[in-house]
N, C-alpha and C positions, 0 to 999 in steps of 0.2 A: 460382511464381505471385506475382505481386507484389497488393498489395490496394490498394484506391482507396476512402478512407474519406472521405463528406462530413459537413461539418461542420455539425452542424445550430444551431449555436451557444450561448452560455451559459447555462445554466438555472438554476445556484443560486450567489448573491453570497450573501457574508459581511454579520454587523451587525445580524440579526435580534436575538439575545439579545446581552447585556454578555458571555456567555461564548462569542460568537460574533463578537468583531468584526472580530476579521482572520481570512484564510482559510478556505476551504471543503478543505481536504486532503486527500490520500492517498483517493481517492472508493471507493465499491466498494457492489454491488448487494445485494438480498435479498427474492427471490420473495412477496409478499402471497398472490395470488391473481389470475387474470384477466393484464390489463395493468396491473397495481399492483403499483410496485415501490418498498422503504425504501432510500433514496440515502444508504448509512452516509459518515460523514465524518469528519476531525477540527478543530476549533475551535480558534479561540484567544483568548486574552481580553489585556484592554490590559498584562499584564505579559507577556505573550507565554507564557504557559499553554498545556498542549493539553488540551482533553475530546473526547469522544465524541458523535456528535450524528447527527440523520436529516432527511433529508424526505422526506414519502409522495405520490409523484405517481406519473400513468398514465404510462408510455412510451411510448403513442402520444399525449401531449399534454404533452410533456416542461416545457413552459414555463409552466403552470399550476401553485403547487405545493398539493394538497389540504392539506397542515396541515405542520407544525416538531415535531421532539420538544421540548418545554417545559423539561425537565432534562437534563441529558449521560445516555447511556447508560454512559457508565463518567468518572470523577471522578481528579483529582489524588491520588499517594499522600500518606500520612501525611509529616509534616516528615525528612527522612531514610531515608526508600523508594527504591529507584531507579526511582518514577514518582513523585517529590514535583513535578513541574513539568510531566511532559504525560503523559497516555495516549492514543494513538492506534491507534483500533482498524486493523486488515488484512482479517479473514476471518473469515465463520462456520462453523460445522461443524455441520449436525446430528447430536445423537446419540442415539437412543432420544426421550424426550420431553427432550430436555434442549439447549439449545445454546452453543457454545463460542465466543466469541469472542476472540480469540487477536487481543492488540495488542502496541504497540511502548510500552515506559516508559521516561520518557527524567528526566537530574537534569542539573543543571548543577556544573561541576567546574574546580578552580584553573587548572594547567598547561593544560588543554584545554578547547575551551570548553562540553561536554557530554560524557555517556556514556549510550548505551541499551540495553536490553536489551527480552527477549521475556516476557511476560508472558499471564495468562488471566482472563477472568472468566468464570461463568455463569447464564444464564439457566435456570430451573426454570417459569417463565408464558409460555412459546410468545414471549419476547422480548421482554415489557414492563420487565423489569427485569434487571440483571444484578449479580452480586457477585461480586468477585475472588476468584480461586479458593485465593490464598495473596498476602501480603505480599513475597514474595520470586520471582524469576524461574525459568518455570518451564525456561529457555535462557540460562544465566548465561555468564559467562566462563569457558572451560576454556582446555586446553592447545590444543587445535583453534582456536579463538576467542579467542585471549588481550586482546582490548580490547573488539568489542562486539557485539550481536547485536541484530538489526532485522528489521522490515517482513516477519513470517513469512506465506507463503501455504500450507494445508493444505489435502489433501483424501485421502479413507478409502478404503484401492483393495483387498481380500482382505486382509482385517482387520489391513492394515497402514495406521497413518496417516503419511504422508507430507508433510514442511514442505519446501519450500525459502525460505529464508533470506536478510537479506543478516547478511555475517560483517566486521568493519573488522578490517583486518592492520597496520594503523601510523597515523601522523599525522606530516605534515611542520609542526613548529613554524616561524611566520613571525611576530612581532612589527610588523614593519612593514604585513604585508599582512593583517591579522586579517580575516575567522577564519583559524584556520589551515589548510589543506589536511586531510582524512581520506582515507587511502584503503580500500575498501571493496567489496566483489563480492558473488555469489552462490551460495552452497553448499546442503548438504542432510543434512538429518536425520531419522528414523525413531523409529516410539513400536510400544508395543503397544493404548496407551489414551488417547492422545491426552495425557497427564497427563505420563509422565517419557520425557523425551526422549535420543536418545544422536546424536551428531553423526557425521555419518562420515568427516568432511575432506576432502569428497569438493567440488572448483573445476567448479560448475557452467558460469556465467559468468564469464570473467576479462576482465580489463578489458585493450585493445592500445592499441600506440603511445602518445598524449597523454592519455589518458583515467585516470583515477583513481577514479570513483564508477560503480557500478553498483550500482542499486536497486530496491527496491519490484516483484519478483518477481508476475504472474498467470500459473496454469498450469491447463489443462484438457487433454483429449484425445482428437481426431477423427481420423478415418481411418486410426487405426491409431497416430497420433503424439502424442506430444507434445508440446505447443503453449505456450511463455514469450511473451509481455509484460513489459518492463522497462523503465527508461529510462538510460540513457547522459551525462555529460559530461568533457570533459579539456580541455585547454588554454585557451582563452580564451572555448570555448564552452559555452554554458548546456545543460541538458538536453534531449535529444532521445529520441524514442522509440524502442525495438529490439525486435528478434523474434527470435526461435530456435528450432529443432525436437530433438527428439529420440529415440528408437525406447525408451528405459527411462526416463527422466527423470532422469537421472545427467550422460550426455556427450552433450553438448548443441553444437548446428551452428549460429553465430550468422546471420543471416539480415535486417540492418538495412535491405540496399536492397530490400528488398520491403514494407516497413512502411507506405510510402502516404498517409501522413500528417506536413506539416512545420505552423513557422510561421505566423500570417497576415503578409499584407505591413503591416497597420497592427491594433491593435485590444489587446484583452485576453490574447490569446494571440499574438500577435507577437515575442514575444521569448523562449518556451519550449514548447515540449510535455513534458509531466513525469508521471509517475505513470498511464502507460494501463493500464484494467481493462473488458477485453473481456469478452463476455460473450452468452451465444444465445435470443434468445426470440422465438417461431413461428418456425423457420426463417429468421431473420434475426439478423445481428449488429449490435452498440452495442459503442461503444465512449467510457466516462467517462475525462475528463482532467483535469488543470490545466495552467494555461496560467501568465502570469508571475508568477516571483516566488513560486514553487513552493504555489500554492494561495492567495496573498491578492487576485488578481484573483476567484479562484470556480474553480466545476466547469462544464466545457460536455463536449456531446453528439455524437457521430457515428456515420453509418451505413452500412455496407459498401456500399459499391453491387455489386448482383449483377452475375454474368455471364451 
């Protein structure tokens, strides 16, 4: 079944705050109540910083937005953390009265031009606030991962919780062509508490032919399946959005020409689809993106069209 996604168009630009003036990044949902949904985000500010950040609008009036979180929901680490330069949240998890927000901390580094890793903070106030769970990563580099770990999406299935991942396997140094090339996929990992995690090595997505990056993992699961969202690019082209199914959430059947969704021929989103975070509410699907320039155009909006 191939999907036919319209596009309802941009709903949230970058510039509101000083710690928001480029990009609206990495988008991803979280249930209010009703049609009230917090549109999580990550920010960036004129040094090219990342925080954490929301806006609370209806999703059936997408383009109105009722209010801005006023302070990042999660903050740059300490001078020598490896989130001293961005945290960018992924996913929440409820847990008991407690919620987990599991982001991507990222530093900047000599020979390469960045490293990041997988990181926690929690919230204890139903998500007015949130504190890091530890200074240090709670998905660091191992043997499985030996460079870097990113963009984790979780969710709790028979008290096992479940990430997939993206994992980087090398870096093609290019002086000439900075930045340099990363290359980078998607794998998976397992906790018992959501807290300490063990990696399985296990090449969820792997990247073919010209392609090099594959990122920013959403997974859910209907009919039986499980259901990735990621995005894609290699060779000379910018990132595209990709699908994939799979019957355990391990080995995974990629699935790109049925995704439904490209380019515009002119606009904000003309030159990339990046970062889809699909997602179901009454019975209908949304699906948040960024468009060029991998979030400093903004986040826009689409809607399955049914059959």
């Amino acid at each position: 079944m191939k999907f036919n996604w319209i596009k309802l168009g941009r709903i949230i630009e970058p510039g509101k705050y000083k710690w928001i003036k480029t990009n609206i990044q990495n988008p991803f949902q979280e249930h209010v109540e009703g049609d009230i949904f917090k549109i999580h985000f990550a920010g960036r500010d004129k040094n090219n910083y990342s925080r954490g950040g929301y806006v609370l609008l209806d999703i059936k009036n997408p383009h109105e937005i009722i209010s801005w979180s006023k302070t990042p929901t999660i903050d740059i680490g300490k001078p020598g953390c490896f989130d001293d330069c961005g945290a960018m949240p992924s996913c929440i998890v409820n847990n008991g009265d407690k919620k987990y927000m599991y982001y991507t901390g990222w530093t900047q580094k000599v020979k390469t031009p960045f490293a990041f890793y997988i990181g926690l903070a929690v919230s204890e106030d139903n998500g007015k606030t949130y504190k890091k769970y530890s200074q240090i990563p709670i998905l660091d580099r191992s043997e499985n991962d030996p460079f870097m770990t990113a963009s984790p999406f979780v969710i709790k299935e028979n008290n096992i919780w479940r990430m997939w991942y993206v994992s980087c396997i090398g870096w093609q140094l290019n002086k000439k062509d900075w930045p340099s090339k990363h290359y980078y996929h998607i794998k998976y990992a397992e906790s018992r508490d959501g807290l300490k995690w063990t990696p399985k090595n296990i090449d969820c997505i792997f990247y073919k032919k010209q392609e090099y990056a594959i990122a920013r993992p959403v997974v859910y699961k209907e009919d039986g399946l499980y259901k990735m969202w990621y995005c894609y690019r290699g060779g000379k082209n910018t990132y595209r959005a990709g699908y994939a199914e799979s019957k355990n959430g391990l080995q995974w059947i990629r699935k790109d020409n049925q995704v439904g969704i490209d380019v515009s021929s002119t606009g904000w989103d003309s030159e990339m689809i990046c970062y889809p975070c699909v997602f179901e509410h009454r019975n209908q699907k949304y699906m948040l993106y960024n468009g060029n320039d991998y979030g400093k155009t903004g986040c826009g909006l689409a809607l399955l069209e049914k059959i």
